[in-house]
VEXDO-377887 format. One record per residue: residue number from 0; residue in three letters; y, z, x of N, C-alpha, C in turn. Coordinates in nm, 3 decimals. Layout:
! residues N
PT / NUM / ALA / Y / Z / X / Y / Z / X / Y / Z / X
...
! end
This chain:
! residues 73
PT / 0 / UNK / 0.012 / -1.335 / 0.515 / 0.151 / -1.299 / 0.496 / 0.169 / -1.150 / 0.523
PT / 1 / UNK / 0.220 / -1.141 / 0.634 / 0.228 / -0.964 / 0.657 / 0.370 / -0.907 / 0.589
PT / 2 / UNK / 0.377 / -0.812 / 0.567 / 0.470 / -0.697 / 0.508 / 0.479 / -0.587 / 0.514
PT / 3 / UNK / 0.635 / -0.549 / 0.521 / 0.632 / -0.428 / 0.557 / 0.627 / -0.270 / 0.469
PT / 4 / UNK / 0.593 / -0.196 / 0.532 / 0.534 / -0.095 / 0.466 / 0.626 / -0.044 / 0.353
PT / 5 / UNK / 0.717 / -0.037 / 0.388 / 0.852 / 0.003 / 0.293 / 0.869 / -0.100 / 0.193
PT / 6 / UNK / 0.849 / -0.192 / 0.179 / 0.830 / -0.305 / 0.053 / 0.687 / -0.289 / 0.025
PT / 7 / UNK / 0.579 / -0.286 / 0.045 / 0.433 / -0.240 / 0.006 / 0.494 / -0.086 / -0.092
PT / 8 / UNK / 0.556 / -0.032 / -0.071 / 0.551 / 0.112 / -0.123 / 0.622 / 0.096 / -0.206
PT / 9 / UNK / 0.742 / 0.010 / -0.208 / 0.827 / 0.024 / -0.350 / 0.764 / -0.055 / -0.467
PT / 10 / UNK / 0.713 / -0.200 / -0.396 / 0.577 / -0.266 / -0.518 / 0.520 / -0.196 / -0.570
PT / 11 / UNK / 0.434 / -0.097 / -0.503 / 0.354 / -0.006 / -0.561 / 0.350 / 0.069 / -0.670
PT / 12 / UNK / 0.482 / 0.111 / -0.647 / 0.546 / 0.204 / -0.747 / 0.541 / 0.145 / -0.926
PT / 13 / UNK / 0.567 / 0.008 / -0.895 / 0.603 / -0.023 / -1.006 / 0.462 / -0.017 / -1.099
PT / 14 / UNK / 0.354 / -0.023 / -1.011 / 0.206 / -0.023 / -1.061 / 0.147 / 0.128 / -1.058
PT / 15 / UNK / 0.237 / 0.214 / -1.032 / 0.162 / 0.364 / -1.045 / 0.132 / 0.402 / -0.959
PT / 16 / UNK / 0.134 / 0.385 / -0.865 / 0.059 / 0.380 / -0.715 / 0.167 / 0.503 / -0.631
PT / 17 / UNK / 0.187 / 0.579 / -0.581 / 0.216 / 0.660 / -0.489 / 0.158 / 0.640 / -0.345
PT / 18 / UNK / 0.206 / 0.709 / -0.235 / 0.189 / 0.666 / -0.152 / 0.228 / 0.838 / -0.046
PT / 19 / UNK / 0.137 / 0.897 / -0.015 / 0.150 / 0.999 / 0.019 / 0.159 / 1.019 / 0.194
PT / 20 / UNK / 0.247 / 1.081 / 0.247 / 0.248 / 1.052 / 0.448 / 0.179 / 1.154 / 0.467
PT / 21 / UNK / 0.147 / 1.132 / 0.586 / -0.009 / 1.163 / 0.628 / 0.053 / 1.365 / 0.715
PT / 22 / UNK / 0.006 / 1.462 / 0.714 / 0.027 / 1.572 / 0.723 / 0.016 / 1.562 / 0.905
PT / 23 / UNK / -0.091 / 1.496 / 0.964 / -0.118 / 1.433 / 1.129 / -0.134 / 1.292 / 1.089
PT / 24 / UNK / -0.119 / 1.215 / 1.229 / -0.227 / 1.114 / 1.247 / -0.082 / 1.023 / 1.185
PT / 25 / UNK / -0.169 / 0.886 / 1.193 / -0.079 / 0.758 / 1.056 / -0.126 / 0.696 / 0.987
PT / 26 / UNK / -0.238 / 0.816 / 0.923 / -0.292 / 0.723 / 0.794 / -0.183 / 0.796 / 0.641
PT / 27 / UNK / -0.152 / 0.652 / 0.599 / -0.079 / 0.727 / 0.442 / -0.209 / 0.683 / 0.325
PT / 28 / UNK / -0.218 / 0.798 / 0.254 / -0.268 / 0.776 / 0.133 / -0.219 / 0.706 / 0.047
PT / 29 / UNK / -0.278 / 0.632 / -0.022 / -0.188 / 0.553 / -0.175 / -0.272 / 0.595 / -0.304
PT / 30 / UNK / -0.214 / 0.705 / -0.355 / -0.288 / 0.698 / -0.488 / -0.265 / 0.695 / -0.604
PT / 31 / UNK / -0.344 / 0.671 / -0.754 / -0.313 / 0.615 / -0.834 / -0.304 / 0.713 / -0.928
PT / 32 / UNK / -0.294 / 0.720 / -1.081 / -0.288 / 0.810 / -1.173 / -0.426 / 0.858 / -1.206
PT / 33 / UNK / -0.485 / 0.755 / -1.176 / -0.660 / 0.824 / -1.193 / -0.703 / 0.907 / -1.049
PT / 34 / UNK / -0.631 / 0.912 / -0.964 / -0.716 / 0.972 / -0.844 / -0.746 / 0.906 / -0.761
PT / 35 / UNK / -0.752 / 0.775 / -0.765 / -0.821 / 0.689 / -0.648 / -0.738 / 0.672 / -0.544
PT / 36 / UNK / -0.833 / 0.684 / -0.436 / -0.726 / 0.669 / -0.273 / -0.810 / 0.540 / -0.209
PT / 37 / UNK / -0.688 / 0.533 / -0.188 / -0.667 / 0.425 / -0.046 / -0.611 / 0.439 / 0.079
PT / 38 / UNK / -0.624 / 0.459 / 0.185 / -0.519 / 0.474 / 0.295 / -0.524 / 0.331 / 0.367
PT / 39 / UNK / -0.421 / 0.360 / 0.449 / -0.362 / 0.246 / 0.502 / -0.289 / 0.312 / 0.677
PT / 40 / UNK / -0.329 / 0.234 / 0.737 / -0.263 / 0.273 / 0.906 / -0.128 / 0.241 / 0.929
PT / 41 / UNK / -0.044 / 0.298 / 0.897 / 0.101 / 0.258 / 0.925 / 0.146 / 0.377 / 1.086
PT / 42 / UNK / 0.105 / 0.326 / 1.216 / 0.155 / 0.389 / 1.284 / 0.323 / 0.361 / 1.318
PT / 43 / UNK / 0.416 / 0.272 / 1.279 / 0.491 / 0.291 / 1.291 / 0.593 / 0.320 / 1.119
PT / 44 / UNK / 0.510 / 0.427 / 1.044 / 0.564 / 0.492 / 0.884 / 0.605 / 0.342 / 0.832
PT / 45 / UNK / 0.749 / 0.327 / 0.798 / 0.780 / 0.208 / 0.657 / 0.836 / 0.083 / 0.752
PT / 46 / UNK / 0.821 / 0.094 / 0.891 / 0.830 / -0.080 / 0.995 / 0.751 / -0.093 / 0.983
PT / 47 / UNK / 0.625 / -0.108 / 0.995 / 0.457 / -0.158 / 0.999 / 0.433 / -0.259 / 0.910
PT / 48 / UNK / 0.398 / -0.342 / 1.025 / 0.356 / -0.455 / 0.904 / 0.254 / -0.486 / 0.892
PT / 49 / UNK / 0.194 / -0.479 / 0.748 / 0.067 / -0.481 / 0.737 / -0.029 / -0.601 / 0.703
PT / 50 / UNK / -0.105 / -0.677 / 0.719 / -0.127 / -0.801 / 0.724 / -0.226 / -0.808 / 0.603
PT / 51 / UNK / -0.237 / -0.945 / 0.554 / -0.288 / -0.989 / 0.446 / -0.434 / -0.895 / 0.370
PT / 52 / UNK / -0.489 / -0.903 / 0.494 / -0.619 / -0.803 / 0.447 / -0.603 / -0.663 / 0.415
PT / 53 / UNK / -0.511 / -0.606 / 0.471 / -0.492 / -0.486 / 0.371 / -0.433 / -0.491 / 0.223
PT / 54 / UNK / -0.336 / -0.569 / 0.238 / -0.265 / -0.609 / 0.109 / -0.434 / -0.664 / 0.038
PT / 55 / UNK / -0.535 / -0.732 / 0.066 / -0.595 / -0.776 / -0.036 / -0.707 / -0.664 / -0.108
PT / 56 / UNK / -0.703 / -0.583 / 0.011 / -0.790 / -0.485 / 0.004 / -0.717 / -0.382 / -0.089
PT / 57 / UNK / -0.600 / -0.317 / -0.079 / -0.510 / -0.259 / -0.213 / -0.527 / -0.288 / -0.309
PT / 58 / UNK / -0.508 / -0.415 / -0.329 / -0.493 / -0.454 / -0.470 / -0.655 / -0.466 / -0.495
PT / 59 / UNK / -0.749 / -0.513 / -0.447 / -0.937 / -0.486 / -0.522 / -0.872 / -0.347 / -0.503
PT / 60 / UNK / -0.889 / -0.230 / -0.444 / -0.876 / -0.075 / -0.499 / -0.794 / -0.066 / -0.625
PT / 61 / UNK / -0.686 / -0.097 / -0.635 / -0.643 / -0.072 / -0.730 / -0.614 / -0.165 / -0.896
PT / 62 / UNK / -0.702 / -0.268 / -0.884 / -0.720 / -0.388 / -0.938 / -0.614 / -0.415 / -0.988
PT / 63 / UNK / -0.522 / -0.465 / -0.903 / -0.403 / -0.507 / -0.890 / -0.404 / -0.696 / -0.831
PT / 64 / UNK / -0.325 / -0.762 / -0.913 / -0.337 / -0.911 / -0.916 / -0.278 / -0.929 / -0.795
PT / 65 / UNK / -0.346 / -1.001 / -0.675 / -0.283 / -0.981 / -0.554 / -0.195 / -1.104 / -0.560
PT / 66 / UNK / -0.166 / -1.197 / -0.614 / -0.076 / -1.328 / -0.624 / 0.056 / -1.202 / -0.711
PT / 67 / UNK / 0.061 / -1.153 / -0.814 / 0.173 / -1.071 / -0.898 / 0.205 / -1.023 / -0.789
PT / 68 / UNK / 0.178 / -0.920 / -0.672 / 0.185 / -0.800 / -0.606 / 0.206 / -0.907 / -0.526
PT / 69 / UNK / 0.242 / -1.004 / -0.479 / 0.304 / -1.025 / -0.359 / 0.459 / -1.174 / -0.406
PT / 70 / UNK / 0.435 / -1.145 / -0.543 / 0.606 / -1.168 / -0.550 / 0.675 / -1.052 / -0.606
PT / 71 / UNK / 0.680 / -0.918 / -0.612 / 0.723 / -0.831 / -0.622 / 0.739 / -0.739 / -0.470
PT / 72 / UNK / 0.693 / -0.837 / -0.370 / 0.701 / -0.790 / -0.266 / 0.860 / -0.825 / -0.233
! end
């Protein structure tokens, strides 16, 4: 189930998660209140759609219930 970056980022939010744009390049950081990063390749910023395996890979980083996190999508 792919999704787009701009709905990935507002989910996020609700879990603590930030989501920082990248200074070059199109990797965005996503990080949490403890520090932990994740990036993610959004070359086209909040159109990009990002496909299941990143979404599953977010949520193990951020041990986030990936079935919850994708009806808040």
């Amino acid at each position: 189930m792919p999704a787009r970056f701009r709905d990935i980022k507002r989910a996020l939010l609700e879990y603590g998660v930030t989501a920082e744009a990248p200074s070059s390049g199109s990797h965005w950081k996503l990080r949490d209140a403890s520090g932990k990063v994740y990036t993610l390749p959004c070359h086209n910023g909040d159109r990009t759609e990002l496909s299941g395996v990143y979404l599953k890979g977010l949520c193990r980083a951020f041990g986030i219930d990936l079935e919850d996190f994708k009806r808040r999508l």
